[in-house]
OpenMM code with the backbone's topology and positions (N, CA, C; nanometers):
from openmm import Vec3, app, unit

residues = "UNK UNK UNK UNK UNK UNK UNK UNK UNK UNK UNK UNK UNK UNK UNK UNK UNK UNK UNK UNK UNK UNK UNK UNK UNK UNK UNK UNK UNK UNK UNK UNK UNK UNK UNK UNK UNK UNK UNK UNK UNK UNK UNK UNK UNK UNK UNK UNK UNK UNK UNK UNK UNK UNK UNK UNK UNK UNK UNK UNK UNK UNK UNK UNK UNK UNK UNK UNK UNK UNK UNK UNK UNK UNK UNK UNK UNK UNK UNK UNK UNK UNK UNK UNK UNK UNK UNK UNK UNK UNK UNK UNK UNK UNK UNK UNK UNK".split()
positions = [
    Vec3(0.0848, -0.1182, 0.0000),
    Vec3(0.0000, 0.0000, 0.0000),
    Vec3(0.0891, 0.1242, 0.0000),
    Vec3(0.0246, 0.2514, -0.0401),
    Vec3(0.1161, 0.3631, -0.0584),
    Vec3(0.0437, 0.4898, -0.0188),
    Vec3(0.0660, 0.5353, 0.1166),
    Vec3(-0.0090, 0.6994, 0.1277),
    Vec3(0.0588, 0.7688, 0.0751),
    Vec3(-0.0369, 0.8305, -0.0222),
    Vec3(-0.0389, 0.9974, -0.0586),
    Vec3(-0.0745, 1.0830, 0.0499),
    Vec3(0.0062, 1.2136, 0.0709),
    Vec3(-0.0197, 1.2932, 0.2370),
    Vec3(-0.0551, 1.4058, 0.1447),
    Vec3(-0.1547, 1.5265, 0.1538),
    Vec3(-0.0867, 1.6743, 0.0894),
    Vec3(-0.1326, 1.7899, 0.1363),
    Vec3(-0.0500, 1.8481, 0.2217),
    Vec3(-0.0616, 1.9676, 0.2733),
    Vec3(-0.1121, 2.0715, 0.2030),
    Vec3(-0.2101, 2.1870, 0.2070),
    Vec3(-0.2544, 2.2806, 0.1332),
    Vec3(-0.2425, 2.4110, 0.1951),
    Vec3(-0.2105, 2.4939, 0.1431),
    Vec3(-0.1935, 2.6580, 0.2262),
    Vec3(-0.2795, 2.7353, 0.0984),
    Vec3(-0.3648, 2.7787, 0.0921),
    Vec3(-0.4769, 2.8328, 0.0180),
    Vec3(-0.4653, 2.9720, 0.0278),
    Vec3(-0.4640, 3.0308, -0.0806),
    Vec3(-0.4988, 3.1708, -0.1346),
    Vec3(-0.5702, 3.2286, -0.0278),
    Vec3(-0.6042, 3.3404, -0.0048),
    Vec3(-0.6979, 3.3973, 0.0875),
    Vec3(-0.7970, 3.4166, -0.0342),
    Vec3(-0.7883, 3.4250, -0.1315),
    Vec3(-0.9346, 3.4752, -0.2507),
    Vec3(-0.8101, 3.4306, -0.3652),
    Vec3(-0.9113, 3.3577, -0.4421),
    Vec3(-0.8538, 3.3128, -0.5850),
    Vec3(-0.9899, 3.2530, -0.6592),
    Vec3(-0.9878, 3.2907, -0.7489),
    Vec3(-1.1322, 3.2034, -0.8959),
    Vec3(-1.2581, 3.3544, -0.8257),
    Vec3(-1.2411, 3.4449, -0.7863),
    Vec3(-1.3388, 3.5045, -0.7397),
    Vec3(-1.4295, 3.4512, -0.6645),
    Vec3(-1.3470, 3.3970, -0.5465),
    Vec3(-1.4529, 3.3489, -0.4478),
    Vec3(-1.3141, 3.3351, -0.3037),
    Vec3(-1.3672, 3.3303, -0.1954),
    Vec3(-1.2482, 3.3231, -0.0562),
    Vec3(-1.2345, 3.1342, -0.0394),
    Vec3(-1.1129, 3.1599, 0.0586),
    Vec3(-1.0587, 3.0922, 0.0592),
    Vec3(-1.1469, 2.9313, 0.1677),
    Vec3(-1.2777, 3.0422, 0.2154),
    Vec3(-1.3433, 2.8920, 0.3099),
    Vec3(-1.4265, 2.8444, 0.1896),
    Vec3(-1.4647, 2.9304, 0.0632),
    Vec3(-1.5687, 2.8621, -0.0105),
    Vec3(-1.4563, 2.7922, -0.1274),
    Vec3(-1.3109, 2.8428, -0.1069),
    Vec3(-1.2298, 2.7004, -0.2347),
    Vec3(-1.2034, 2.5718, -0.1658),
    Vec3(-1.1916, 2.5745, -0.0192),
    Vec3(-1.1537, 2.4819, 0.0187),
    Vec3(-1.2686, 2.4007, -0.0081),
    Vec3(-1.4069, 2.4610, 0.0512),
    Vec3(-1.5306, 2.3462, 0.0238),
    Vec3(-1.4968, 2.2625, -0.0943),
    Vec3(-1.5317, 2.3646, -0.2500),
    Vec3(-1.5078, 2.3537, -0.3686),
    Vec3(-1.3927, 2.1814, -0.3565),
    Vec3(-1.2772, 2.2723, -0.3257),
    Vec3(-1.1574, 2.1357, -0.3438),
    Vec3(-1.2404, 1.9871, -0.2796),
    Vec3(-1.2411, 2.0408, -0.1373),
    Vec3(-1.3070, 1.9226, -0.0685),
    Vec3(-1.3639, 1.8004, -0.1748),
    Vec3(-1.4563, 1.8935, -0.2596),
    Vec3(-1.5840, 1.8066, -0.3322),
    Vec3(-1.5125, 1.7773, -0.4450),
    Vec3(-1.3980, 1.8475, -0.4651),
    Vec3(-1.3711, 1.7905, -0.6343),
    Vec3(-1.2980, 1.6560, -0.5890),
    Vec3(-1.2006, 1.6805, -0.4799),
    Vec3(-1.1321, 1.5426, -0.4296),
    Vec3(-1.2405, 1.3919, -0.4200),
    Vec3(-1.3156, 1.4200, -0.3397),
    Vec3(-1.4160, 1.3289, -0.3175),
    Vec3(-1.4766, 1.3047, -0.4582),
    Vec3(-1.4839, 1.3428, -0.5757),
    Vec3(-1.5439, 1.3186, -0.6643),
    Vec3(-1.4498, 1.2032, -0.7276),
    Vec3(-1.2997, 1.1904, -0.6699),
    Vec3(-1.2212, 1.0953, -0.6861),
    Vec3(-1.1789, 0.9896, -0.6432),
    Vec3(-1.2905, 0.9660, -0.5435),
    Vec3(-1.2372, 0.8940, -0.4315),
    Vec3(-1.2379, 0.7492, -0.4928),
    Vec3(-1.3257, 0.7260, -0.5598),
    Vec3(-1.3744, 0.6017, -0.6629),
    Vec3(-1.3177, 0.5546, -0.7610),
    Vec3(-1.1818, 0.6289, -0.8089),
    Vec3(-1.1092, 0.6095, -0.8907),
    Vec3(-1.0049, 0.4636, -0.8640),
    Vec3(-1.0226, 0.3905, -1.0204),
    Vec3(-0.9618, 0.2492, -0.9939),
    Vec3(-0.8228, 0.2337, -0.8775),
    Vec3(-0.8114, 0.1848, -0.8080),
    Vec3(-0.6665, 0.1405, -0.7162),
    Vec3(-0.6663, 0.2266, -0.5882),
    Vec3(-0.7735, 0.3513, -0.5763),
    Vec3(-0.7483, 0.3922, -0.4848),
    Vec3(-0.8467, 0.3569, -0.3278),
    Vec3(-0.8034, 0.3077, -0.2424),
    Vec3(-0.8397, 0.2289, -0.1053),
    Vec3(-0.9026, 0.3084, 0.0037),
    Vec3(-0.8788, 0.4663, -0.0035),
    Vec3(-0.9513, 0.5309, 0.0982),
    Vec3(-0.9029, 0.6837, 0.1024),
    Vec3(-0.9553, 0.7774, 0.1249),
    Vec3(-0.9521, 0.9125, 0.0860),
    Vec3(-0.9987, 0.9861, 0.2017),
    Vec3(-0.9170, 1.0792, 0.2592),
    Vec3(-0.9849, 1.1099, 0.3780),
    Vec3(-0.8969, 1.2722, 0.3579),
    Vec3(-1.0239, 1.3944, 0.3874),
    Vec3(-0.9715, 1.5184, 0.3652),
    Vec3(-1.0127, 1.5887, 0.4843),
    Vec3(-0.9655, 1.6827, 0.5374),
    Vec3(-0.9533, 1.7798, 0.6680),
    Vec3(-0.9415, 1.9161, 0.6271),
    Vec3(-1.0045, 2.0186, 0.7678),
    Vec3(-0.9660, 2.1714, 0.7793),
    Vec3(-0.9140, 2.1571, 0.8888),
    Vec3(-0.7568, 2.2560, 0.8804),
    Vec3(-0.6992, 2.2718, 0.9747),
    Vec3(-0.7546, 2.3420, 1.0689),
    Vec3(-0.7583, 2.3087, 1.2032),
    Vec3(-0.8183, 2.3168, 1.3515),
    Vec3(-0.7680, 2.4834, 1.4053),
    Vec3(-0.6220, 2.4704, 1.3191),
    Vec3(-0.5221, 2.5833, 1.4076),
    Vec3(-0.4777, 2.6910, 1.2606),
    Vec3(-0.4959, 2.6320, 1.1272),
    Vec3(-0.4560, 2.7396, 1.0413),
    Vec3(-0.3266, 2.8220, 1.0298),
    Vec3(-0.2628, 2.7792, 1.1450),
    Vec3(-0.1134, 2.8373, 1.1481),
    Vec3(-0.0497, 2.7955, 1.0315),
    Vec3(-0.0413, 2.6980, 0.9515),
    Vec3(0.0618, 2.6578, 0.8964),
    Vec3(0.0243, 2.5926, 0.7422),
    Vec3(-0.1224, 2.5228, 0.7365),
    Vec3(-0.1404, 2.4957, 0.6483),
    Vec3(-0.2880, 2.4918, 0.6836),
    Vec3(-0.4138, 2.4830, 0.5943),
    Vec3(-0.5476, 2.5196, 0.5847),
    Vec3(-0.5913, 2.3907, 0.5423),
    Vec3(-0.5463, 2.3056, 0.4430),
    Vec3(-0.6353, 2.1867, 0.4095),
    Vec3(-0.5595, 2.0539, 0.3934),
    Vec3(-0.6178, 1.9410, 0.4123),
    Vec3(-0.4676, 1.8260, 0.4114),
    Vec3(-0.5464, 1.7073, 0.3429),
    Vec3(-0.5435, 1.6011, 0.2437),
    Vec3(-0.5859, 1.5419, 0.1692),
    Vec3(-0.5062, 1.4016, 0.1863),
    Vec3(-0.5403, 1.2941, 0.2298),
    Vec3(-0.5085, 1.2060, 0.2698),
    Vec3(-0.4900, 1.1173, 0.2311),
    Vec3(-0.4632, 0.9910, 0.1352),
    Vec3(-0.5140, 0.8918, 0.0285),
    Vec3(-0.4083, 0.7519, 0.0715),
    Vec3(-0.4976, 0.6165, 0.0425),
    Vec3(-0.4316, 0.5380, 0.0519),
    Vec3(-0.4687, 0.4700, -0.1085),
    Vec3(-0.3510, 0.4253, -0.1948),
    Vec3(-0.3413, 0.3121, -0.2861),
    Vec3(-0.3506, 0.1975, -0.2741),
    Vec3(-0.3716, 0.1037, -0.3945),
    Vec3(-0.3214, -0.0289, -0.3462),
    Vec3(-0.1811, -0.0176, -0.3570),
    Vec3(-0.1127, 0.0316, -0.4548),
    Vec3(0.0319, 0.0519, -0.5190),
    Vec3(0.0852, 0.1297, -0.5510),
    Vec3(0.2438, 0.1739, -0.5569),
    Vec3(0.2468, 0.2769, -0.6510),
    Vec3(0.2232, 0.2715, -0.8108),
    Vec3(0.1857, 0.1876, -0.8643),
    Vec3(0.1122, 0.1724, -0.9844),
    Vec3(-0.0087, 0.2283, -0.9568),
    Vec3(-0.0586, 0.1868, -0.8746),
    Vec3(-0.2066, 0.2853, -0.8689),
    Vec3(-0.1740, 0.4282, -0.8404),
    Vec3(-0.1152, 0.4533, -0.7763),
    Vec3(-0.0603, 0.6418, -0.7460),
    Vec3(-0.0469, 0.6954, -0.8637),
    Vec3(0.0468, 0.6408, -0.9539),
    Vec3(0.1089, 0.6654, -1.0719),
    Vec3(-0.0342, 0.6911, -1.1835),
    Vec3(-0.1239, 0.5843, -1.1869),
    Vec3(-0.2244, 0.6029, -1.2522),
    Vec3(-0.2962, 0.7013, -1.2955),
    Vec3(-0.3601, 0.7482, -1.0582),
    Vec3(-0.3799, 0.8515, -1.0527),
    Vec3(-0.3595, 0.9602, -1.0646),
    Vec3(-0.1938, 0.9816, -1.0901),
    Vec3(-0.1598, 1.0794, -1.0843),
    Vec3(-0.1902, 1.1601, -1.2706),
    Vec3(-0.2122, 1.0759, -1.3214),
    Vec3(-0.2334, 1.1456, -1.4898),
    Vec3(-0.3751, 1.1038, -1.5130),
    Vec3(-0.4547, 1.0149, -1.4397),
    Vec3(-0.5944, 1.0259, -1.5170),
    Vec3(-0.6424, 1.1459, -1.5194),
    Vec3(-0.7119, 1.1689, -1.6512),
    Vec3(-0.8046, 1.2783, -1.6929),
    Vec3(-0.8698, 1.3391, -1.5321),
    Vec3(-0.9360, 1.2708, -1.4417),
    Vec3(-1.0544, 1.3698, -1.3543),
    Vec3(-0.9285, 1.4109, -1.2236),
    Vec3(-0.8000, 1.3414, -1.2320),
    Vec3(-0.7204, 1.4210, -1.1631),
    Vec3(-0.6606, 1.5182, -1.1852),
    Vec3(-0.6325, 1.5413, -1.3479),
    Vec3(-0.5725, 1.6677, -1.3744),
    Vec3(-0.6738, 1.7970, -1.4037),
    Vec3(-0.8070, 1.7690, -1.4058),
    Vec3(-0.8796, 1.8353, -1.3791),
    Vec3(-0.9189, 1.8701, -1.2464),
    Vec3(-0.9147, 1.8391, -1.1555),
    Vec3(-0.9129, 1.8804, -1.0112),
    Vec3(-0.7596, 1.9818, -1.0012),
    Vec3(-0.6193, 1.8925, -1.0289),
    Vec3(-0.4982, 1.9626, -1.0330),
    Vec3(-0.4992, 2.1065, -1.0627),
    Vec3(-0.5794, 2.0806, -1.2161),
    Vec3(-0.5704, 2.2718, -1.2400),
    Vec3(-0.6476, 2.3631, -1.1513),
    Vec3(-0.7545, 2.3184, -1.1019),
    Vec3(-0.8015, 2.3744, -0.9753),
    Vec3(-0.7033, 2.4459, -0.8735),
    Vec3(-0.6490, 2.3308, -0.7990),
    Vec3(-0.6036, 2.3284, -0.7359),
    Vec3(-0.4792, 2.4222, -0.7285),
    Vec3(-0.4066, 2.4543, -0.8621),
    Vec3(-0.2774, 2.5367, -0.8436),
    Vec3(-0.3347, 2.6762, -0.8805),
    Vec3(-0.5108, 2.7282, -0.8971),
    Vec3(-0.5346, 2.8339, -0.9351),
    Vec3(-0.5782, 2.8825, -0.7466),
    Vec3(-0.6069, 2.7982, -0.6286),
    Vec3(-0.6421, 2.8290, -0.5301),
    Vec3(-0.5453, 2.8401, -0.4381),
    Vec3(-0.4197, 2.7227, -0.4418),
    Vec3(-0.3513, 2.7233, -0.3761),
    Vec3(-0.1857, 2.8263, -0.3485),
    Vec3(-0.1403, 2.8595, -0.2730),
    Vec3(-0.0292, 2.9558, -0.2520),
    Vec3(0.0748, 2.7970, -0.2820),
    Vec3(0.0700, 2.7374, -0.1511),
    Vec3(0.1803, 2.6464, -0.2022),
    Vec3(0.1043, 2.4841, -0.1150),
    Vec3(0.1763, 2.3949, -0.1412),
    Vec3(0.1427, 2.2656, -0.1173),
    Vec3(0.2438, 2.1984, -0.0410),
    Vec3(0.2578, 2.0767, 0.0283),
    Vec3(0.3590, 2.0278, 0.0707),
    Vec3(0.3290, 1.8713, 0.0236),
    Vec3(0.3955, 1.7609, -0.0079),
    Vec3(0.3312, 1.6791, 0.0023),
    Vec3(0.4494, 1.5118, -0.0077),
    Vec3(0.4183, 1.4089, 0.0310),
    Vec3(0.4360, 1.2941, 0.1148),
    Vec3(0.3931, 1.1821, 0.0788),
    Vec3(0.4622, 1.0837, -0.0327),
    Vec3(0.4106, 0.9199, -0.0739),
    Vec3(0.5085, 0.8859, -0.0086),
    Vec3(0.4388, 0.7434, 0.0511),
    Vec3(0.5195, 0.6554, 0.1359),
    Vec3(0.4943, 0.5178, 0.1422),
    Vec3(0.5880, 0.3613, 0.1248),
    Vec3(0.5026, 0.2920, 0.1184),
    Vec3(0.4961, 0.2488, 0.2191),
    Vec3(0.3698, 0.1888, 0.2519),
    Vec3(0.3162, 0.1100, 0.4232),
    Vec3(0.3583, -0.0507, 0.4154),
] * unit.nanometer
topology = app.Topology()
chain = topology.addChain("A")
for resn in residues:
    res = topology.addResidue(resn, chain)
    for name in ("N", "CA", "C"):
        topology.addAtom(name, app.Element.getBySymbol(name[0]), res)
């Protein structure tokens, strides 16, 4: 198995809208992926404390063949471009279990 970790630090306003209504937005585009072949469980958060990072996206694979998959299917790189029009910067963490 292989977690994907990914830290999010979000725009304060980006796409003409703030930064609690992109995170929703992201929230739902992620989850619209959760179903995607190889991937085992998807779990997304708002940071409690906001100091450091605002949203964190969680994912387990079966493989890194499945990561890899995900990482170029079509409904992920459509979420992706989202994602780099809301976000300031990202941090992020595959590891295998």
């Amino acid at each position: 198995m292989v977690k994907h970790v990914v830290f999010f630090k979000m725009k304060e306003t980006a796409l003409n809208a703030s930064k609690e209504k992109n995170i929703k937005a992201l929230d739902k585009k992620f989850h619209s992926l959760e179903n995607l072949p190889g991937v085992l469980k998807m779990e997304t958060g708002l940071s409690i404390d906001n100091e450091q990072y605002d949203f964190c996206l969680n994912m387990d694979f079966e493989d890194e063949k499945a990561l890899e998959a995900y990482l170029v299917h079509p409904d992920h790189l459509l979420v992706k471009a989202f994602v780099f029009n809301v976000i300031d910067h990202r941090v992020l963490v595959d590891y295998a279990v």
